[in-house]
N, C-alpha and C positions, 0 to 999 in steps of 0.2 A: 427030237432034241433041239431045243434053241442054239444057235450059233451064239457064240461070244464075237460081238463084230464091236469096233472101235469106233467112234461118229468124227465122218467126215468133215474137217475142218473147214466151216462155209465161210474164203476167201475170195474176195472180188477177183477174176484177172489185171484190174485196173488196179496200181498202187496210188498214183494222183491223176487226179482229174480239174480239169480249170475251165470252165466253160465249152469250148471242142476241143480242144488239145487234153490229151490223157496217156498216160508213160503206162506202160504194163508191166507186171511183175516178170516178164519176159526178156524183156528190154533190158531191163537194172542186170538182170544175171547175166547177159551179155558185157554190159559194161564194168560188175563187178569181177566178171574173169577177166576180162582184157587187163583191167586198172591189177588189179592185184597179181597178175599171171608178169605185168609188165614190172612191178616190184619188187619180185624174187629174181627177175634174170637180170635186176640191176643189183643184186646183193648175190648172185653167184656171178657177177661178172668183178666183182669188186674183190670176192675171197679168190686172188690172185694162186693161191699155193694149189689151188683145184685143178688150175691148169697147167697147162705143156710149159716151160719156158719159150716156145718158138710161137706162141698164142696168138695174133694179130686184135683176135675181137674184143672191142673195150665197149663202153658204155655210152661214148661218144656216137655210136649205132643206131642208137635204141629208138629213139623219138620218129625215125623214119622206118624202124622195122615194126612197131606196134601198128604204126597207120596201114601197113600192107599187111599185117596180121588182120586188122579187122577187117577188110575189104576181102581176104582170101577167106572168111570165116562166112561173112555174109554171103557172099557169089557162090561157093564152093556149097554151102550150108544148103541153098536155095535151091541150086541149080543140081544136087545131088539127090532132093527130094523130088523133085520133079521129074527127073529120068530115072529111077530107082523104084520112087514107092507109088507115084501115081501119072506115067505119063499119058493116057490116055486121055483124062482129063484135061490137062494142058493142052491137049493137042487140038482137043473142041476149043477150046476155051485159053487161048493164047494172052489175055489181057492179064486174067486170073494171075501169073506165072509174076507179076513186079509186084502182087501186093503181098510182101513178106510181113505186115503190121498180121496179116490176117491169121497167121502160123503157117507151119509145113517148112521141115529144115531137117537135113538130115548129117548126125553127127559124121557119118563116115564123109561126104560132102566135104562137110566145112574144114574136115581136119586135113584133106588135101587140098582144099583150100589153101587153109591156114599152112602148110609146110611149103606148097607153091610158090607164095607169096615170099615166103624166106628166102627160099632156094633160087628165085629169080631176084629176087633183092642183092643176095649174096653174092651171085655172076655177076651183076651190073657193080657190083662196088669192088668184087673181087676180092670177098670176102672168104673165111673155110667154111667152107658148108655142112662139114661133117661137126662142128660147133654150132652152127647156128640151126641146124638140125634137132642136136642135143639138148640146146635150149628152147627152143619149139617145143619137143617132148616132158621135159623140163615144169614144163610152165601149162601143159594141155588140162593135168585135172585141175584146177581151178574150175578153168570154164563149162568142165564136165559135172564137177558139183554142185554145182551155183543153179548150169542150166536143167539135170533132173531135178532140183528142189524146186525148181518153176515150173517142173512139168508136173509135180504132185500136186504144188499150190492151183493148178489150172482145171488139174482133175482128167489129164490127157494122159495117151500112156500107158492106162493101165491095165493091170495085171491079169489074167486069167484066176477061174472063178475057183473060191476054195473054203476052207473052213478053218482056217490054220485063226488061233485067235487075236491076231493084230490085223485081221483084214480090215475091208472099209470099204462103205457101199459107196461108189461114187457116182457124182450127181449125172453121169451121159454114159455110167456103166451097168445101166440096166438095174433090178433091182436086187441081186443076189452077191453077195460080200466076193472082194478079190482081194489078191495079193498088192500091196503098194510095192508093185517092181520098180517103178521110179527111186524110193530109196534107197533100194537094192541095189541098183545100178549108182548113183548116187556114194554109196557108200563104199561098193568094188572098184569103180571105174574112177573115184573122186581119192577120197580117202586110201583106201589099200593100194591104189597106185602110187598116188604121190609117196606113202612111204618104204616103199619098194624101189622107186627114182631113189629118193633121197637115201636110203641107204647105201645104194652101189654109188651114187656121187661122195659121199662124206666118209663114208667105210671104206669102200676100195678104189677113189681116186679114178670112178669109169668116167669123170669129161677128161682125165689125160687120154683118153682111146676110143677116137673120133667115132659118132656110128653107136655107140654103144648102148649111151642111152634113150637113142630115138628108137632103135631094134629092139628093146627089152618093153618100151612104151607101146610098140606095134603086138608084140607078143601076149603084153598082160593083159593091155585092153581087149583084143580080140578072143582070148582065152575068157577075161569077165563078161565080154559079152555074148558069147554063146550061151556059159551058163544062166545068166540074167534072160535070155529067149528064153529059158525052159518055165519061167512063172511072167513073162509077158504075153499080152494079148496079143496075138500079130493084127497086123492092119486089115482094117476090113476091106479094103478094096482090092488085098490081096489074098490073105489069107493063108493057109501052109500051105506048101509046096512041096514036093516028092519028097518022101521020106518021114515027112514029119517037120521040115525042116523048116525056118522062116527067113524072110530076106536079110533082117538081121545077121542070121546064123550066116550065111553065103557070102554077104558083104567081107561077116568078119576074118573068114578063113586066107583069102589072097592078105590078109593083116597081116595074118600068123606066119604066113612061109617067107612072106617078105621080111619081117619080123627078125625071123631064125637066118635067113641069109645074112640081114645086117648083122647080127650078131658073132655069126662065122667069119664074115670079113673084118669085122671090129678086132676081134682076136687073132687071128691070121695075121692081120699086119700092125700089131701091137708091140711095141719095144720089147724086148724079154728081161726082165725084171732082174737085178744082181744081187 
């Protein structure tokens, strides 16, 4: 029986190119989460009725906490795949470790990165951190939808092998059809997240109750991306681990109970409602 397979969309990883300088479709979705992640927390900083009256954090913020957003997304990103998915190589090969142009970035990484860079922003300025937290989590799927759509355009990433018929034989995944778990993840972790934020911010008023929606951001993500492990390929240089399990899935769990702790303390010391 022939498979029903869908043909692989043959995309440069290079969007422009000008003589040696060349931007990769990598790149942009870094900058288009950051640009656009940074536009919605100047429009939930602005819908003033969302927050506490006792609120300190304004807009006035912003332009020095995107800069340590990117900078905890890169290090964090970098330095998260290198001690996670492939130290050993680095460890040969210690130069390899600054050329982030080359790929190798790991979302759990950068996203403590990315909260790092807040959370010490916020001490130095003596800012609430359980707000700027919120908006951190707030603002994280952009960057998560932007950067699996790059990782399908790249053809990395994917899926384990199947017959399901929207797969897609990709061009360095051998020659038998897989799952595009990139979109999958993409569409859990980008899309159904952010409207799961936004509805506990706009519905039930969660940035008045500090914690709340960076805890529920730790919780979905890690809950979508365990499932999304069950149609990705794990990494070949690791490969499953006891159980079945992949480093994905491992990463994600200390998410989850962190997650669920923020969540109990968010509600625990939450005004009581009259």
């Amino acid at each position: 029986m022939e498979l029903a397979i869908l043909p692989f969309p043959n995309i440069s990883p290079i969007a422009l190119e000008i003589g040696p300088f060349a931007v990769r479709w990598y790149a942009l979705a870094y900058m288009a989460g950051l640009l656009i992640a940074w536009f919605w927390v100047v429009r939930l900083l602005k819908r003033r009725e969302l927050w506490s009256a006792d609120e300190t954090l304004t807009t006035q913020h912003l332009d020095d906490l995107i800069v340590a957003a990117a900078i905890g997304i890169i290090l964090g990103g970098r330095l998260g795949y290198v001690l996670f998915y492939n130290p050993g190589f680095y460890v040969a090969n210690p130069g390899e470790i600054f050329k982030v142009w080359q790929g190798g970035m790991s979302f759990h990484g950068g996203f403590l990165g990315f909260i790092l860079a807040f959370l010490i922003y916020g001490k130095w300025k003596k800012l609430p951190l359980g707000a700027i937290a919120d908006l951190a989590a707030a603002s994280a799927p952009f960057g998560l939808f932007f950067g699996r759509v790059a990782n399908f355009v790249n053809g990395e990433l994917f899926g384990r092998v199947t017959d399901v018929p929207w797969s897609f034989v990709f061009p360095n995944g051998g020659p038998l059809p897989r799952h595009p778990s990139q979109l999958y993840e993409a569409g859990l972790e980008g899309i159904a997240l952010f409207l799961i934020l936004n509805w506990l911010i706009f519905k039930r008023d969660a940035l008045k109750t500090p914690w709340l929606v960076c805890g529920t951001f730790f919780v979905g993500y890690g809950l979508f991306r365990v499932f999304a492990e069950l149609f990705r390929e794990p990494d070949i240089q690791i490969g499953y681990l006891a159980g079945g399990l992949t480093m994905g899935m491992i990463l994600s769990i200390p998410m989850i109970l962190v997650g669920i702790w923020l969540i109990m303390r968010a509600r625990s010391s939450a005004p009581a409602k009259r």
